[in-house]
C-alpha positions in Angstrom: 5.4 -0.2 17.7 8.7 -0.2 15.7 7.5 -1.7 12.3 10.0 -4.0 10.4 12.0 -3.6 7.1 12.0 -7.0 4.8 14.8 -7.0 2.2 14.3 -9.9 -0.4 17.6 -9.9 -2.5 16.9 -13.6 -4.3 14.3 -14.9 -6.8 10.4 -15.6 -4.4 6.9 -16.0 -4.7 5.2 -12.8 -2.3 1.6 -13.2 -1.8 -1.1 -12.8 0.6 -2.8 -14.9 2.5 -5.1 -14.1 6.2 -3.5 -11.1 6.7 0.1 -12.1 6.4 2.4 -11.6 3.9 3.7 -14.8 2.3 6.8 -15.8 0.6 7.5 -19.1 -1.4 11.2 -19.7 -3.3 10.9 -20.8 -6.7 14.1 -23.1 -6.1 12.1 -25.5 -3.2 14.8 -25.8 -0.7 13.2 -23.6 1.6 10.1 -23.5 3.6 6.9 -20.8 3.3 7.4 -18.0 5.5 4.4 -16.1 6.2 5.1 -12.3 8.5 2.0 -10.2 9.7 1.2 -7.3 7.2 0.4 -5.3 9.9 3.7 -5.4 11.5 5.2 -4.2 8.2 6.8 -0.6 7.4 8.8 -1.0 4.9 9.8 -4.0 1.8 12.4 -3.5 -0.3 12.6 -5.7 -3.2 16.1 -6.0 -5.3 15.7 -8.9 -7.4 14.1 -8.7 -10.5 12.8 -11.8 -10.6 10.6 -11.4 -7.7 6.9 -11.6 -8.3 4.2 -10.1 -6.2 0.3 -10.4 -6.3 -1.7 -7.2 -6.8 -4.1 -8.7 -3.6 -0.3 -8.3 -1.9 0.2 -4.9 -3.0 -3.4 -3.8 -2.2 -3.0 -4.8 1.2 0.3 -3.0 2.1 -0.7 -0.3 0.2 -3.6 -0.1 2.9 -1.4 -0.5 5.7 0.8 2.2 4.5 3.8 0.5 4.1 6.6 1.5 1.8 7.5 -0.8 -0.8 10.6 0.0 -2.3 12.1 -1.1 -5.9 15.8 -1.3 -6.6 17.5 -1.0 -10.5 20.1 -2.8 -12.2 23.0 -1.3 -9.9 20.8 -2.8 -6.2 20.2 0.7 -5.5 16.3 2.0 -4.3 14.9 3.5 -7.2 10.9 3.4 -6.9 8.8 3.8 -4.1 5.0 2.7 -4.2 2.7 5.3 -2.3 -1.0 5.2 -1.4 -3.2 7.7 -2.8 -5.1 8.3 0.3 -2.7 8.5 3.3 -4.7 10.9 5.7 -8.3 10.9 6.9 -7.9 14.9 6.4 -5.8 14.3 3.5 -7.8 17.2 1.1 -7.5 19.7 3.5 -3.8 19.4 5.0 -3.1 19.3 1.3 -4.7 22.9 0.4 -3.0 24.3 4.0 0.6 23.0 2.6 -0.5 24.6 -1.2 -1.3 28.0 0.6 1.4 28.3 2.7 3.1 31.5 2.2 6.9 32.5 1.1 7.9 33.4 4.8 6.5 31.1 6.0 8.0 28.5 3.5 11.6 30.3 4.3 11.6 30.9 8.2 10.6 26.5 7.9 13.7 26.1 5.4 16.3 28.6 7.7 15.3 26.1 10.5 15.9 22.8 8.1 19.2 24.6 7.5 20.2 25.4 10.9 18.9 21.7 12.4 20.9 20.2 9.7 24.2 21.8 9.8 24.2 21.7 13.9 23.7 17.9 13.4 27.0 17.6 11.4 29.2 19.7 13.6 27.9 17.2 16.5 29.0 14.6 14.4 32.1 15.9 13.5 33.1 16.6 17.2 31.8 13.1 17.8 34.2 11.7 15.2 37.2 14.1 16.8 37.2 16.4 14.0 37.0 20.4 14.0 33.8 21.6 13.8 34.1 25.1 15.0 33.3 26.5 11.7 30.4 24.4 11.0 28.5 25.6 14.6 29.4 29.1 13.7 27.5 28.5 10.2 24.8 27.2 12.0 24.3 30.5 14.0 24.5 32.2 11.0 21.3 30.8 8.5 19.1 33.7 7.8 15.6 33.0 6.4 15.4 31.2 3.3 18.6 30.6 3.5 20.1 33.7 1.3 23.8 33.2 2.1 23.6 29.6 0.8 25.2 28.1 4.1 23.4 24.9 3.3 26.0 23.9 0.4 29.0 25.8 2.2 28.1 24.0 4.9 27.9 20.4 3.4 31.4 21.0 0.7 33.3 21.6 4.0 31.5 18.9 6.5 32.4 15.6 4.0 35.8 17.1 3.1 36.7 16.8 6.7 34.5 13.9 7.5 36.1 11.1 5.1 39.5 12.9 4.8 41.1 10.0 5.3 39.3 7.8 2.1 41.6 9.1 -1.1 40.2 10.9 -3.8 36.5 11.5 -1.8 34.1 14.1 -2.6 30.6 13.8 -2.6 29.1 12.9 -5.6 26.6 10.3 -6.5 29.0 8.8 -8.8 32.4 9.2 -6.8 34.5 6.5 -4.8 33.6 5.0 -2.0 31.6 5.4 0.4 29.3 7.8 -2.0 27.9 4.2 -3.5 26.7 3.9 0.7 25.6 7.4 0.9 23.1 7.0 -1.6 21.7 3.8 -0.6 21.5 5.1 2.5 19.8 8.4 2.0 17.3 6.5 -0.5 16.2 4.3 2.5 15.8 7.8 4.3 13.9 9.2 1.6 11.9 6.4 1.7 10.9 7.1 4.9 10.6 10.7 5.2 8.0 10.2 2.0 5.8 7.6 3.7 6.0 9.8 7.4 4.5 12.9 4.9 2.1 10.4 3.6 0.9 9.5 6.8 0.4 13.2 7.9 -1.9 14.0 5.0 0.8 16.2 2.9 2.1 16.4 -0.5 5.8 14.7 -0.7 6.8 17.0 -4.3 5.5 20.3 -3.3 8.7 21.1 -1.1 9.2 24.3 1.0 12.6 24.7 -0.9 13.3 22.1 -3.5 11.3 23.1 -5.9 12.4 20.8 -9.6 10.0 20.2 -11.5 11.4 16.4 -12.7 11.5 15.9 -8.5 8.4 13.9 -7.1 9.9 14.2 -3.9 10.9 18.0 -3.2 9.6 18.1 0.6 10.6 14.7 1.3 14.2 16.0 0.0 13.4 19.1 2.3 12.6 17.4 5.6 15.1 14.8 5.4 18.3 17.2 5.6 18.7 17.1 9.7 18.3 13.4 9.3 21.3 12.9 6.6 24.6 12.9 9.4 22.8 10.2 11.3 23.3 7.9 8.2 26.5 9.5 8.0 26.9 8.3 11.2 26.2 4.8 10.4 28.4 5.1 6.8 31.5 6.1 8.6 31.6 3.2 11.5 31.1 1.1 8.3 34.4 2.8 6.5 36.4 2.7 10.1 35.8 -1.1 10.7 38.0 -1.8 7.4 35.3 -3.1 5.6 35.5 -3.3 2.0 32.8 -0.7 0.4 33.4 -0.9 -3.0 30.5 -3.1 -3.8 27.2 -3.0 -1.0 26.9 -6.7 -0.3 24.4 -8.3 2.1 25.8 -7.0 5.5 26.5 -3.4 4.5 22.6 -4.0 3.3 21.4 -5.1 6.7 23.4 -2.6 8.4 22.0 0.4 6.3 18.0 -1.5 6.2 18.3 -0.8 10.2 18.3 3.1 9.2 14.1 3.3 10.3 14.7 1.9 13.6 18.1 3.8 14.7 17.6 5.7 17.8 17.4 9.4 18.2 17.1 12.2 20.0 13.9 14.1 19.4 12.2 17.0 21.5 14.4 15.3 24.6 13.6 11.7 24.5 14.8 8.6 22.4 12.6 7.5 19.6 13.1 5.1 16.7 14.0 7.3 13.6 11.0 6.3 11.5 8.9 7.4 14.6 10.7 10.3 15.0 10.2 11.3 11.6 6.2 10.7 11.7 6.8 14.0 14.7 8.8 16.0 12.3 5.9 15.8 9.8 3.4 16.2 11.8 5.1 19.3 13.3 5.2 20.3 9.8 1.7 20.2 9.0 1.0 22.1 12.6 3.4 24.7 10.8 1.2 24.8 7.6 -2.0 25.3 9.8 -0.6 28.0 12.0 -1.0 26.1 15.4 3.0 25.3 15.6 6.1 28.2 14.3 8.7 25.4 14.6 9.2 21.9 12.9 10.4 19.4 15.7 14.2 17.7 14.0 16.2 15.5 16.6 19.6 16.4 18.0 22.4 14.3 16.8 24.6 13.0 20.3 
C-alpha cells in the first residue's frame, strides 16, 4: 500500500496512543486527530515548537518511517533512521563494503546514463531540444570518466528554466532553486529510508564519496529520480505561481513527491515504491545475482 506523508507546519502535541499516532493543538480550537502508525511513511515536522514523545518516535522508528526535521529557513534538514532496517542487515552491509571498483563504476555509468536519458525526455516533454542530451546519454563510459554527469546537468536547467531571469542552479540562486532543494530533500528522504529498508548503508555511495556526507549512495541512487521533481517544479513555475517564498500549497504539492507515478521495469508504480525496486536491485548488484540497477523511464 501507498503509505502517507503528514506535514505539521503549526505548534501540536504528537503522541502515541493504541497504535496510532496522535496529535493535540496547544491552542484548543481543534479536535484530537489520531492516524494509524502503520499507514505511515513519512512525517515531516517544520515547526519548532512541536513536541513529540520518545514512545512516538520508538514506534515509527519500528515501522520504518521517515521522520523528517526542517531549520529556520522550512527546508528538510534532518532525517531520523532506524539502526536496524533489514533482517539481513550485517550481511548486505559487508556485500555493499566489498563491492569492487568496476563494479562500483559499471553501477555509476548506468546512474549516469538513466539520469541524463530522463532529462532529455523531459525536455522533449516540455518542447525543448534535447538532441544533445540523448547523444550524452549514449555516450557515459564506465565511472563516468568524461564527466557527462555535470555537462549534462549545466546544459539541461539552462534550457529547462530559460525563461525565469537570472537562473542557474545553485542552492542559493533565484527562484525556483529554493523548490529544487525542498524537493530533492523530500527525495533524499526517501531514497535513504528505501536503502534502509533493503539492508544497505545510505553514506558508503558507489560514487559520492565526501567524507562530511552521511548520505553519499542515497545522493547516488537518487540521480534518475531528480527530473521527475523537475517535472513537478516546472508545472509549478508555468502556472504563474509566485515561488519566491514555499508556502503551504507549493508544500503540499512537493509532499506528494513519494506517491507520484512512474514508470519502472514497464509498469506504473508509486515513486516511493519504485524506489524500494531500485534498491533492492542494488543490493542484487552488490551480491552478484543482478548486473543492472532497475531506474524508471521518465514519459
Amino acid at each position: 500500500m501507498i503509505k502517507r506523508t503528514l506535514f505539521f507546519g503549526n505548534p501540536a502535541y504528537l503522541s502515541t496512543r493504541n497504535g496510532q499516532l496522535v496529535v493535540n493543538f496547544p491552542e484548543g480550537d481543534t479536535d484530537e486527530k489520531s492516524i494509524p502508525i502503520e499507514d505511515l511513511g513519512y512525517v515531516v515536522l517544520e515547526h519548532p515548537q512541536i513536541t513529540i514523545t520518545n514512545g512516538l518516535l520508538m514506534k515509527l522508528v519500528q515501522n520504518k518511517t521517515a521522520v523528517i526535521t526542517c531549520d529556520k529557513q522550512h527546508l528538510p534538514n534532518g532525517f531520523l533512521q532506524p539502526l536496524v532496517g533489514h533482517s539481513e542487515q550485517t550481511e548486505r552491509i559487508r556485500q555493499q563494503l566489498n563491492a569492487s571498483v568496476p563494479l562500483k563504476k559499471q553501477l555509476w555509468q548506468q546512474t549516469v546514463t538513466a539520469k541524463v536519458a530522463n532529462q532529455a525526455k523531459h525536455l522533449l516533454k516540455q518542447g525543448k531540444n534535447a538532441l544533445k542530451l540523448k547523444r550524452w546519454a549514449h555516450e557515459v563510459r564506465s565511472g563516468d570518466v568524461g564527466n557527462i554527469e555535470a555537462i549534462a546537468a549545466a546544459y539541461y536547467f539552462q534550457n529547462l528554466f530559460d525563461e525565469v531571469e537570472g537562473f542557474s542552479r545553485n542552492q542559493k540562486g533565484v527562484a525556483p532553486n529554493n523548490l529544487l532543494n525542498y524537493g530533492y530533500a523530500i527525495l533524499r528522504a526517501i531514497t535513504a529510508r528505501a536503502l534502509l529498508s533493503s539492508g544497505l548503508l545510505p553514506s558508503v555511495g558507489i560514487f559520492h564519496s565526501n567524507k562530511y556526507n552521511a548520505f553519499c549512495l542515497a545522493d547516488d541512487v537518487m540521480e534518475p529520480y531528480r527530473p521527475f521533481v523537475d517535472a513537478l517544479v516546472y508545472h509549478i513555475v508555468e502556472s504563474g505561481y509566485s515561488t519566491e517564498e514555499i508556502d503551504k500549497k507549493i508544500k503540499s504539492e512537493l509532499l506528494l513527491i513519494p506517491a507520484m507515478d512512474v514508470i519502472i521495469d514497464g509498469k506504473q508504480s508509486p515513486l516511493m515504491v519504485a524506489m524500494s525496486r531500485t534498491t533492492n536491485s542494488l543490493y542484487e548488484c552488490f551480491s552478484g545475482t543482478s548486473r543492472r540497477i532497475l531506474y524508471p523511464d521518465f514519459v
